[in-house]
PDB file of N, CA, C and O in Angstrom:
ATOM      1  N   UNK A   1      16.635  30.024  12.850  1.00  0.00           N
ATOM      2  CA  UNK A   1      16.133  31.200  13.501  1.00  0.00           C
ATOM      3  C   UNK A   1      16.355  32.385  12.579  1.00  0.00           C
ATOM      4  O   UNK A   1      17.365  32.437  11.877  1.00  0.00           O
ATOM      5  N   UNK A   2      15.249  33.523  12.566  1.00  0.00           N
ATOM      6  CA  UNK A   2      15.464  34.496  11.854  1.00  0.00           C
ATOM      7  C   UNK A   2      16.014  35.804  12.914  1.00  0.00           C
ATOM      8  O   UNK A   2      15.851  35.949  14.126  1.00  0.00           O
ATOM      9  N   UNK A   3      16.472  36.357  12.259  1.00  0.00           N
ATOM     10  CA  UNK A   3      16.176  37.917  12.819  1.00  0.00           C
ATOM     11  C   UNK A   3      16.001  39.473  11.839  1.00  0.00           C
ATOM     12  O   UNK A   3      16.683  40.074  11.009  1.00  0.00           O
ATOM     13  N   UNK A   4      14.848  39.630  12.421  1.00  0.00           N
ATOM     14  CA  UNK A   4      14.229  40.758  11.803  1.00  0.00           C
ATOM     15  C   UNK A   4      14.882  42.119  12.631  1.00  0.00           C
ATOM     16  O   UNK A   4      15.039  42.222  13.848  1.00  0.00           O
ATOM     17  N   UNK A   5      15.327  43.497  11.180  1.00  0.00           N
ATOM     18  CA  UNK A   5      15.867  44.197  11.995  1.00  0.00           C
ATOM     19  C   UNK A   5      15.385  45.661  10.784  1.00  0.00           C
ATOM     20  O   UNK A   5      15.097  45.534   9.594  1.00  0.00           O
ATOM     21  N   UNK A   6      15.436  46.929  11.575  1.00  0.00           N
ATOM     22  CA  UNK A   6      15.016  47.952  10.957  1.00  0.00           C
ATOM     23  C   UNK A   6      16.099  48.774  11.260  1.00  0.00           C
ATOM     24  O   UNK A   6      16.982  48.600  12.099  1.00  0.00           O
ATOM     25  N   UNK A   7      15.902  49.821  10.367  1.00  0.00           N
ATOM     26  CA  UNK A   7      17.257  51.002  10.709  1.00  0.00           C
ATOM     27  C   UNK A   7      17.262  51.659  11.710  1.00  0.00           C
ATOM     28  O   UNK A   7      16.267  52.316  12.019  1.00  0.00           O
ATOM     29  N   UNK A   8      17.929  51.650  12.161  1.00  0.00           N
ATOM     30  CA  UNK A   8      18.705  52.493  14.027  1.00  0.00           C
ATOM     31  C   UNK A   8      19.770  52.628  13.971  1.00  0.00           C
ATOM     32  O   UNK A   8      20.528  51.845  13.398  1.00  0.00           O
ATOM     33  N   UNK A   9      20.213  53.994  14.739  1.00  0.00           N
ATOM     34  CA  UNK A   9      21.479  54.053  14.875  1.00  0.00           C
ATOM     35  C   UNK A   9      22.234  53.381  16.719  1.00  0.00           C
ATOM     36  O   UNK A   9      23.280  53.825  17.194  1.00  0.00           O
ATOM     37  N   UNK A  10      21.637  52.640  17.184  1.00  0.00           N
ATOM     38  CA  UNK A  10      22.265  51.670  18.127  1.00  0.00           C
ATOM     39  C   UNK A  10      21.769  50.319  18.071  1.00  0.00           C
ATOM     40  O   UNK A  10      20.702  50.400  17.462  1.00  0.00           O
ATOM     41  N   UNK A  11      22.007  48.982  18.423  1.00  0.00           N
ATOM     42  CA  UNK A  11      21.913  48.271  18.698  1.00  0.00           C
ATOM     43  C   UNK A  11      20.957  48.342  20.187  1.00  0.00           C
ATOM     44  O   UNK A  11      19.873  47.777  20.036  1.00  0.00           O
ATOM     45  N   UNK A  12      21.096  48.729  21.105  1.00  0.00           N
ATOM     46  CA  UNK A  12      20.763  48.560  22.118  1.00  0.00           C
ATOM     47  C   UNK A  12      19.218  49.185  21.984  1.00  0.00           C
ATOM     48  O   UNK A  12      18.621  49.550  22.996  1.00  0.00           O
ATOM     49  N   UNK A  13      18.611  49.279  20.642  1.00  0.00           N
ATOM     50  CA  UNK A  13      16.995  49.634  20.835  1.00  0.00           C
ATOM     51  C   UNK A  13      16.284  48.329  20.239  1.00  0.00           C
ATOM     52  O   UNK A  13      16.791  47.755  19.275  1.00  0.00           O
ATOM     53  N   UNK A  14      14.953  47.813  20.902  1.00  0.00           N
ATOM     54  CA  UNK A  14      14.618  46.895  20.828  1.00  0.00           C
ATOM     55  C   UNK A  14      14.499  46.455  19.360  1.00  0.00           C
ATOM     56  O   UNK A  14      14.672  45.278  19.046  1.00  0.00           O
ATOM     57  N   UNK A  15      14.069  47.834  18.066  1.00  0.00           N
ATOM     58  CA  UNK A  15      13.637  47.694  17.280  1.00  0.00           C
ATOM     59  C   UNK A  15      14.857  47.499  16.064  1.00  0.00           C
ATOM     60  O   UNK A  15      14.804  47.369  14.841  1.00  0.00           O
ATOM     61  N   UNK A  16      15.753  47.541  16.868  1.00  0.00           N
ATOM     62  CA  UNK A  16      16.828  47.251  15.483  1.00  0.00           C
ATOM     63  C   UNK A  16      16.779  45.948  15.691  1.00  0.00           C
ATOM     64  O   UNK A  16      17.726  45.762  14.927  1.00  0.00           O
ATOM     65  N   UNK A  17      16.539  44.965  16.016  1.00  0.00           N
ATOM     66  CA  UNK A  17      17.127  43.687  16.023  1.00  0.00           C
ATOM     67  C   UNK A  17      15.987  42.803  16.898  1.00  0.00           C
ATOM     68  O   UNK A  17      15.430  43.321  17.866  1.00  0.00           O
ATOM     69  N   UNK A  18      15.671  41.332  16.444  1.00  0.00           N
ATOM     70  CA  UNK A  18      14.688  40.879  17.719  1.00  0.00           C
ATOM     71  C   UNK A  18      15.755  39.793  18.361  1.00  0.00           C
ATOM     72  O   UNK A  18      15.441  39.122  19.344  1.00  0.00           O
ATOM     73  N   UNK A  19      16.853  39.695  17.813  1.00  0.00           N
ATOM     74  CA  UNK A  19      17.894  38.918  18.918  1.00  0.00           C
ATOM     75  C   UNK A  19      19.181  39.223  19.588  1.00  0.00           C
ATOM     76  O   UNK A  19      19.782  38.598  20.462  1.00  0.00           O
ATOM     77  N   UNK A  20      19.579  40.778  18.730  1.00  0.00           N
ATOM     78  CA  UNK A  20      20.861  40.911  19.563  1.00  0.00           C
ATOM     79  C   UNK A  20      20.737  41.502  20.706  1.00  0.00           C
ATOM     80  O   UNK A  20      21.734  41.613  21.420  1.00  0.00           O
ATOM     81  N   UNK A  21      19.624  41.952  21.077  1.00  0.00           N
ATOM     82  CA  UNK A  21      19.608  42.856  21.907  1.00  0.00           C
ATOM     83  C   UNK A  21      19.649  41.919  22.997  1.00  0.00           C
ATOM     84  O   UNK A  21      20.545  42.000  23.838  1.00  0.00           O
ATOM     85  N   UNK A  22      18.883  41.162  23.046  1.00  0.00           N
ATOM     86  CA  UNK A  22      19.039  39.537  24.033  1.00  0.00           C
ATOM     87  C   UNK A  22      20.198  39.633  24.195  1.00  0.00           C
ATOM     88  O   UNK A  22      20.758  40.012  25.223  1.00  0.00           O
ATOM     89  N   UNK A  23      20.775  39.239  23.013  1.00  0.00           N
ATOM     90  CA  UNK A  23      22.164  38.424  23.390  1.00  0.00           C
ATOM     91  C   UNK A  23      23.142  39.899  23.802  1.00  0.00           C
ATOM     92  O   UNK A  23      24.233  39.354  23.969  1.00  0.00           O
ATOM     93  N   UNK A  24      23.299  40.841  23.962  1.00  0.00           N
ATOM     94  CA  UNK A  24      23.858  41.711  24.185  1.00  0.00           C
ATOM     95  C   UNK A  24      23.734  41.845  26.116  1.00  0.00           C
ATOM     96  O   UNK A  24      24.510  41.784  27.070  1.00  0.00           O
ATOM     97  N   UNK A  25      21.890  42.109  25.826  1.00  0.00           N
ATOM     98  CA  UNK A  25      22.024  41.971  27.719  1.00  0.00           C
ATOM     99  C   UNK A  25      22.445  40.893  28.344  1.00  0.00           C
ATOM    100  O   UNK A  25      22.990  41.116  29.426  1.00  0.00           O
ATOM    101  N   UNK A  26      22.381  39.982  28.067  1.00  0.00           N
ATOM    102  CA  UNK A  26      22.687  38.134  28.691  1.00  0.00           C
ATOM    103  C   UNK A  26      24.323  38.794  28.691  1.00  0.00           C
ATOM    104  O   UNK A  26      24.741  39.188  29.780  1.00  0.00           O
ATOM    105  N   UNK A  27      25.120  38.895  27.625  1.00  0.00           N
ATOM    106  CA  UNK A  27      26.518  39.033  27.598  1.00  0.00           C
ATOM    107  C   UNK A  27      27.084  40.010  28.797  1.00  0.00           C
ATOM    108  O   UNK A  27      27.959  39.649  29.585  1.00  0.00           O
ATOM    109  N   UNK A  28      26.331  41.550  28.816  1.00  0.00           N
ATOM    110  CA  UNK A  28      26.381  42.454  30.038  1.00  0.00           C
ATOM    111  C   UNK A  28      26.497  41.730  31.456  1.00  0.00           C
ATOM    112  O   UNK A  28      27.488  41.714  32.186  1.00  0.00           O
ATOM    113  N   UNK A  29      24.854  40.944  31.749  1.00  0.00           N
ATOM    114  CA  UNK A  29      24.289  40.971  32.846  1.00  0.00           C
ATOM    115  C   UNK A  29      25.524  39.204  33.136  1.00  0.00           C
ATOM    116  O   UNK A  29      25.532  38.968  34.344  1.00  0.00           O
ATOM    117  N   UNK A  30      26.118  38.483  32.594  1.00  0.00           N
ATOM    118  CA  UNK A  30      27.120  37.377  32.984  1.00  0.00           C
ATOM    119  C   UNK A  30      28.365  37.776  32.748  1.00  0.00           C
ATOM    120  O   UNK A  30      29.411  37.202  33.053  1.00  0.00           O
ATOM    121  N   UNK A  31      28.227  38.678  32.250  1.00  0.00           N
ATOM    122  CA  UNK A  31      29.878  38.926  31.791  1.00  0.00           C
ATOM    123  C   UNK A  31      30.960  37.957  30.242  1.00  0.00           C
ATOM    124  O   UNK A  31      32.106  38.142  29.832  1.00  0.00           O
ATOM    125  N   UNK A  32      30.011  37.106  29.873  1.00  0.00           N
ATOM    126  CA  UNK A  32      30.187  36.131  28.833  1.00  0.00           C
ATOM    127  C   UNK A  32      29.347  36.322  27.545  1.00  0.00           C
ATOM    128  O   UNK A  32      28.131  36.167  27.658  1.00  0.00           O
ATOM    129  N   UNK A  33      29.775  36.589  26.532  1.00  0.00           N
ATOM    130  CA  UNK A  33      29.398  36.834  25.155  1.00  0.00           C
ATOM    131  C   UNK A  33      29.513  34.990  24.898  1.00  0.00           C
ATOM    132  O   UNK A  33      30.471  34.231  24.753  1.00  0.00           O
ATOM    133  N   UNK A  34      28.123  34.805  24.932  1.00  0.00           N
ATOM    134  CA  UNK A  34      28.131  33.134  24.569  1.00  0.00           C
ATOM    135  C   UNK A  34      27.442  32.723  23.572  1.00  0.00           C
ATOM    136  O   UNK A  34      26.417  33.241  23.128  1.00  0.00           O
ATOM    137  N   UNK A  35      28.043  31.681  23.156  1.00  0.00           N
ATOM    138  CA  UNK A  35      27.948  30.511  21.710  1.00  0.00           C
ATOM    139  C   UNK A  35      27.826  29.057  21.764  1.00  0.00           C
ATOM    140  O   UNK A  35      28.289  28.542  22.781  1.00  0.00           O
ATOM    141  N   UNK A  36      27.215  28.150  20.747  1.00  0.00           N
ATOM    142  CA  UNK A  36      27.376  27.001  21.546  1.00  0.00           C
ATOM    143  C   UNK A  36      28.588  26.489  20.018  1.00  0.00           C
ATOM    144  O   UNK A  36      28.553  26.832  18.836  1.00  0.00           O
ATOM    145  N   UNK A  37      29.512  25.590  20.756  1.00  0.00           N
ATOM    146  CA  UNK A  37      30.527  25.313  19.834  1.00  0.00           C
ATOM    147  C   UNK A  37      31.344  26.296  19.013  1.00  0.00           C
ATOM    148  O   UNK A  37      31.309  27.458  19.417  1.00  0.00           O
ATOM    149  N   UNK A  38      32.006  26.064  18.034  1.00  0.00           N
ATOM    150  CA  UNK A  38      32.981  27.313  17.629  1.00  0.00           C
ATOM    151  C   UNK A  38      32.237  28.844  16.721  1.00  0.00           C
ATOM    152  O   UNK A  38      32.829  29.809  16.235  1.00  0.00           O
ATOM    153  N   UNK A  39      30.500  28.475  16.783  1.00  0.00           N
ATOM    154  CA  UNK A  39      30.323  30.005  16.274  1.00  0.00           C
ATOM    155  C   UNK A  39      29.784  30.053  14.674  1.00  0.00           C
ATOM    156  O   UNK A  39      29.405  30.972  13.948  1.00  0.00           O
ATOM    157  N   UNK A  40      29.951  28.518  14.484  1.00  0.00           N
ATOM    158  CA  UNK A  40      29.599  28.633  13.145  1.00  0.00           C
ATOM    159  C   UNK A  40      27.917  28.201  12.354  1.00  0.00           C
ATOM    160  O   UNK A  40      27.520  28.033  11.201  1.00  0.00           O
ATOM    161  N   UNK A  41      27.276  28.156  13.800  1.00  0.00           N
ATOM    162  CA  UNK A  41      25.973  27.939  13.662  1.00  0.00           C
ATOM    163  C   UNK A  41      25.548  29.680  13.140  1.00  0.00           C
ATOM    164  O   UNK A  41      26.114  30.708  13.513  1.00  0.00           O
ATOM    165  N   UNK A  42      24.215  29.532  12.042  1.00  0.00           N
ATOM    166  CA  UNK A  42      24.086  30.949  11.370  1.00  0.00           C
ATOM    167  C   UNK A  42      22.399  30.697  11.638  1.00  0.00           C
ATOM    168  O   UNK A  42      21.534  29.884  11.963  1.00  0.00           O
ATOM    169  N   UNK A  43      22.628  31.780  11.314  1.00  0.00           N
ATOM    170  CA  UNK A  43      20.955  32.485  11.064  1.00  0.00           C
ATOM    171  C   UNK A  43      20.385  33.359   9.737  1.00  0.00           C
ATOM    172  O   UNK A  43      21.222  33.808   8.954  1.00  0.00           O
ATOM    173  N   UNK A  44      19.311  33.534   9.556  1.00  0.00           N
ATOM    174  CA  UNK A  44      19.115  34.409   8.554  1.00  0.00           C
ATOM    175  C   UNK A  44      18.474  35.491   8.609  1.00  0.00           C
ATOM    176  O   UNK A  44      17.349  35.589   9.099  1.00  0.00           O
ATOM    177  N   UNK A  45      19.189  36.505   8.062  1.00  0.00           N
ATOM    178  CA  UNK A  45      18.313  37.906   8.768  1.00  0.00           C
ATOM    179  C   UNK A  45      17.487  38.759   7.516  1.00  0.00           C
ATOM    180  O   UNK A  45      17.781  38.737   6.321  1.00  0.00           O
ATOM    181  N   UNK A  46      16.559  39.384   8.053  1.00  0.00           N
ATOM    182  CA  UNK A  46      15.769  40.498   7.173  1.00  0.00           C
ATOM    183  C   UNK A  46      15.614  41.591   7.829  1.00  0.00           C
ATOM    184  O   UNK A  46      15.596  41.705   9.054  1.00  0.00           O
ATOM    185  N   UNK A  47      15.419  43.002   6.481  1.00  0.00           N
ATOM    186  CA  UNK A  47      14.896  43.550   6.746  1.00  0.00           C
ATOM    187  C   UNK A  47      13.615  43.715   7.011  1.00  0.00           C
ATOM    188  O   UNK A  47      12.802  43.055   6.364  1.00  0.00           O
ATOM    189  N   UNK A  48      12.984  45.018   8.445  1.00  0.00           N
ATOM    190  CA  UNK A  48      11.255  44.760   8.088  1.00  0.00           C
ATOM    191  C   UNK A  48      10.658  45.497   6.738  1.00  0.00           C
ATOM    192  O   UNK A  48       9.451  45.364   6.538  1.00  0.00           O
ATOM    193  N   UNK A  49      11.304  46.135   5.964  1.00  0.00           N
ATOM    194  CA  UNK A  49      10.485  46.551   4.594  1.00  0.00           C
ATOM    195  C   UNK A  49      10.707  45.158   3.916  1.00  0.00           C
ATOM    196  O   UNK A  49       9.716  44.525   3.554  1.00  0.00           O
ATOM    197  N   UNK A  50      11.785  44.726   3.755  1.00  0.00           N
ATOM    198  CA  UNK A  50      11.548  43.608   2.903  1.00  0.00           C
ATOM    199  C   UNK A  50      10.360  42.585   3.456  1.00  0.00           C
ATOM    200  O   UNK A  50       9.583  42.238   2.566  1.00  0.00           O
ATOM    201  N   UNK A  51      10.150  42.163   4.488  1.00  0.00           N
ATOM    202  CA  UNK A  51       8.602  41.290   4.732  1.00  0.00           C
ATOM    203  C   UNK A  51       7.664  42.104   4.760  1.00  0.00           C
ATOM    204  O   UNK A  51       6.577  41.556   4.578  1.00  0.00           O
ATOM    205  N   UNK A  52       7.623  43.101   4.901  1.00  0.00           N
ATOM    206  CA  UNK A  52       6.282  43.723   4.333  1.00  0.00           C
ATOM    207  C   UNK A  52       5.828  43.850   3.126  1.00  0.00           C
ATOM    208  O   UNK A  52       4.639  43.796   2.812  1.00  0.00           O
ATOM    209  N   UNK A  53       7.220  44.111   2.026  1.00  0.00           N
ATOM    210  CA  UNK A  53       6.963  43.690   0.877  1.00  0.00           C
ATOM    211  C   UNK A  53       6.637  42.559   0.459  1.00  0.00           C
ATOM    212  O   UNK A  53       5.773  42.536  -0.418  1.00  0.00           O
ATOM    213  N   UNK A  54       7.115  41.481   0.858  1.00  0.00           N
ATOM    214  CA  UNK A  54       6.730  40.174   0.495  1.00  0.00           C
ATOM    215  C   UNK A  54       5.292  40.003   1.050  1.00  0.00           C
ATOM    216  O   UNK A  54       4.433  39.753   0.204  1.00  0.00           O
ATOM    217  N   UNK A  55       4.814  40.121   2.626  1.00  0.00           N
ATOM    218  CA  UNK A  55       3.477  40.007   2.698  1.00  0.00           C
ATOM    219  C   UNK A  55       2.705  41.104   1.860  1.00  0.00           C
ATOM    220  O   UNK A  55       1.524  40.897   2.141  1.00  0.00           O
ATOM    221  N   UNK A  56       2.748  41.866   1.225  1.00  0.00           N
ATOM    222  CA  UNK A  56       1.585  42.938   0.080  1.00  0.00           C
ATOM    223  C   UNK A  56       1.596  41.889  -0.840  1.00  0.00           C
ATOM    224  O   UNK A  56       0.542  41.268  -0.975  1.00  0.00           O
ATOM    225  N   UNK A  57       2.522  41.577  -1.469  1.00  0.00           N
ATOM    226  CA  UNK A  57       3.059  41.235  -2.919  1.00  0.00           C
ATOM    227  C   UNK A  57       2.242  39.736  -2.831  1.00  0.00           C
ATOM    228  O   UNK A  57       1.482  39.334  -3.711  1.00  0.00           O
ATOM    229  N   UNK A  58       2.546  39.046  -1.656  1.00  0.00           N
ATOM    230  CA  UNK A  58       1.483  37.497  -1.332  1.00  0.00           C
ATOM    231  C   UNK A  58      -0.113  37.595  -1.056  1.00  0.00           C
ATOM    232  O   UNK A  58      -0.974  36.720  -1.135  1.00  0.00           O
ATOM    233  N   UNK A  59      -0.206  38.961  -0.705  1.00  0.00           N
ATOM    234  CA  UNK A  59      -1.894  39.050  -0.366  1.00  0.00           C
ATOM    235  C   UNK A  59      -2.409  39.445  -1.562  1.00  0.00           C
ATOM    236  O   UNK A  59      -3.438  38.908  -1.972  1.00  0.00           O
ATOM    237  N   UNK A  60      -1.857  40.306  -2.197  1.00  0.00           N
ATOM    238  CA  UNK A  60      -2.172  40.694  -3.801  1.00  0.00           C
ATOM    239  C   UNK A  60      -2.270  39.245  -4.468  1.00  0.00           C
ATOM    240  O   UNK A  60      -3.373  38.893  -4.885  1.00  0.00           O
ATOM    241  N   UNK A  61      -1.435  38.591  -4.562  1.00  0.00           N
ATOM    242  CA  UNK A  61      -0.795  37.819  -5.969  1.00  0.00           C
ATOM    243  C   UNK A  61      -0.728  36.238  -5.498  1.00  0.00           C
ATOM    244  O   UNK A  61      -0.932  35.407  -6.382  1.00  0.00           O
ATOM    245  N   UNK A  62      -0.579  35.985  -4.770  1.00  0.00           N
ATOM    246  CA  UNK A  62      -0.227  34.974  -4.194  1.00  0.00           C
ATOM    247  C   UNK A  62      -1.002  33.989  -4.302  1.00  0.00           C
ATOM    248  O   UNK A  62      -2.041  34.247  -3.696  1.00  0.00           O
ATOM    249  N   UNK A  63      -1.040  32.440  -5.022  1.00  0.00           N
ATOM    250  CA  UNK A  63      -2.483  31.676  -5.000  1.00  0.00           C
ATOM    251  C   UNK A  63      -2.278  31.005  -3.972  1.00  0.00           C
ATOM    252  O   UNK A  63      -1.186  30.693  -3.495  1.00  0.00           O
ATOM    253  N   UNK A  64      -4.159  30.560  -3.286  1.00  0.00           N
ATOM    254  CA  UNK A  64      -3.840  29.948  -1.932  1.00  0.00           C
ATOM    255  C   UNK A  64      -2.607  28.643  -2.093  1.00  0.00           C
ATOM    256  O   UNK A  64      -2.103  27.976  -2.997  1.00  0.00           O
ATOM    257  N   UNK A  65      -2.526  28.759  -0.840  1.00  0.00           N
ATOM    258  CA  UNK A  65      -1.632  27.797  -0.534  1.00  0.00           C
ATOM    259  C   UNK A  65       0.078  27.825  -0.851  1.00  0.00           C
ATOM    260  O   UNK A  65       0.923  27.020  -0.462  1.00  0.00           O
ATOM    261  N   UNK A  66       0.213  28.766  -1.501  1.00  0.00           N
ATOM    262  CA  UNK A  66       1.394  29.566  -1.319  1.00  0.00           C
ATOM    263  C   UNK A  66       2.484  29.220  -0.498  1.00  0.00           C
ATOM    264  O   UNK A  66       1.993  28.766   0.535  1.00  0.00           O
ATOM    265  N   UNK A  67       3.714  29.201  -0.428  1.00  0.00           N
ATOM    266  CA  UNK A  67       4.641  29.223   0.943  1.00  0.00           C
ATOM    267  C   UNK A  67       6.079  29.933   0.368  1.00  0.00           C
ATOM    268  O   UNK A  67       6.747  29.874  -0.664  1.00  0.00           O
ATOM    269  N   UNK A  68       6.132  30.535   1.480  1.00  0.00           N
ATOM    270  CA  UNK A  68       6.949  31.856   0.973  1.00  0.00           C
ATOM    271  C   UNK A  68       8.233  31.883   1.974  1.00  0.00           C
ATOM    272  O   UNK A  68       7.828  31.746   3.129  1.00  0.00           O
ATOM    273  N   UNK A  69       9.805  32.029   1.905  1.00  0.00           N
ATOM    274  CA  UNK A  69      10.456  32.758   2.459  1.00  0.00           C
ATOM    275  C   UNK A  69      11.063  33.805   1.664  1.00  0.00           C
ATOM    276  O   UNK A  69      11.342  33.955   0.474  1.00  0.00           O
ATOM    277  N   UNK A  70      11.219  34.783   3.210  1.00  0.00           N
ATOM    278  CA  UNK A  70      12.068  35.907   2.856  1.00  0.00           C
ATOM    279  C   UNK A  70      13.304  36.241   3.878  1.00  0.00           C
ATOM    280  O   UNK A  70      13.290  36.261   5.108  1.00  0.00           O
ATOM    281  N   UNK A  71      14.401  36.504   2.945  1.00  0.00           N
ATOM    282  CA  UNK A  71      15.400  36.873   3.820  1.00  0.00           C
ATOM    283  C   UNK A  71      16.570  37.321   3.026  1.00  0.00           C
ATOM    284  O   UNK A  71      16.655  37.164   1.808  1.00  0.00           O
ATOM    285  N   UNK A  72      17.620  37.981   3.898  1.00  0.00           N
ATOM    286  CA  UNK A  72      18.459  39.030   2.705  1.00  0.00           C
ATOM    287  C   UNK A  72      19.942  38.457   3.652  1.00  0.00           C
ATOM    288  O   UNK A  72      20.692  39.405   3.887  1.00  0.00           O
ATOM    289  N   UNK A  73      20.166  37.860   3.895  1.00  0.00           N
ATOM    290  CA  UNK A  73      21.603  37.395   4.194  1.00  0.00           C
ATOM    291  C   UNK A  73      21.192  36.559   5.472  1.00  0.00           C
ATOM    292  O   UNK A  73      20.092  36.156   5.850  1.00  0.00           O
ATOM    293  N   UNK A  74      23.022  36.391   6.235  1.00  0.00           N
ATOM    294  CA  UNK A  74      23.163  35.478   7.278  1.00  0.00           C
ATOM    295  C   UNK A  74      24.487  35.740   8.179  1.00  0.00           C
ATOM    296  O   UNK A  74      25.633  36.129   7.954  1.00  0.00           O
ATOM    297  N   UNK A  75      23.776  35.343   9.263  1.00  0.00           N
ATOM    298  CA  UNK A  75      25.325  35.844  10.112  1.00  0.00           C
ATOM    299  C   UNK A  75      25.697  34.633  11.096  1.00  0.00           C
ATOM    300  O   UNK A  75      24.857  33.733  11.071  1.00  0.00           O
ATOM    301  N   UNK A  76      26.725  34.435  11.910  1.00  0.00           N
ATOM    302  CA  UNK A  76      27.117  33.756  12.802  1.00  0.00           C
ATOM    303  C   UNK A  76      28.188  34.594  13.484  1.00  0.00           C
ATOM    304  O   UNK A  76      28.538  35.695  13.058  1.00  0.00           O
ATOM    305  N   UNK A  77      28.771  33.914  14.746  1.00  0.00           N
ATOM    306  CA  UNK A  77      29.483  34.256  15.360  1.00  0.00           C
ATOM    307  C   UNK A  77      31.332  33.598  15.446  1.00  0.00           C
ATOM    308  O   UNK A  77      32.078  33.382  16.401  1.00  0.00           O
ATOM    309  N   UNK A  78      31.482  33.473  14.123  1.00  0.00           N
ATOM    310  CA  UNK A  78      32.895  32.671  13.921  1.00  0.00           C
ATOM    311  C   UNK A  78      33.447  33.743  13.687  1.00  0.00           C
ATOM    312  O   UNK A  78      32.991  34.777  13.198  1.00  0.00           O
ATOM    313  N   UNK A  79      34.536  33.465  14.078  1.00  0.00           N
ATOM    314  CA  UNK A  79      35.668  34.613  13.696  1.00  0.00           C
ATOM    315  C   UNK A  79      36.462  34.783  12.476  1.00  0.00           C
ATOM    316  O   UNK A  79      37.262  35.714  12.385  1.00  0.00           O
TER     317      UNK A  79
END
């Protein structure tokens, strides 16, 4: 799973993040900040300038058939 995120100064706006904000209300609305197993399952996150750069840079340059990732780190929930 990815998550795409842009600059904000809270978490709680849809556009900083397309998964914490989920997992933030789920945690509120049960009272449980949840994980499955000890936390060490990850993800990889981007910025949205960085895929926009990559989609220009692939529509320019790119020969068909192409396959592309982009992503600038990774997070999990281990302590």
């Amino acid at each position: 799973m990815e998550d795409v995120y842009a600059e904000r100064t809270c978490c709680r706006e849809a556009r900083n993040s397309a998964q914490l904000p989920r997992l933030i209300r789920q945690a509120r609305a049960s009272g449980v900040a949840r994980h499955i197993g000890p936390g060490r399952d990850s993800w990889s996150t981007v910025h949205i300038d960085d895929v926009t750069d990559l989609y220009a840079t692939a529509l320019e340059a790119a020969p068909p058939g192409s396959f592309y990732f982009v992503e600038n780190g990774e997070t999990d929930f281990a302590a």
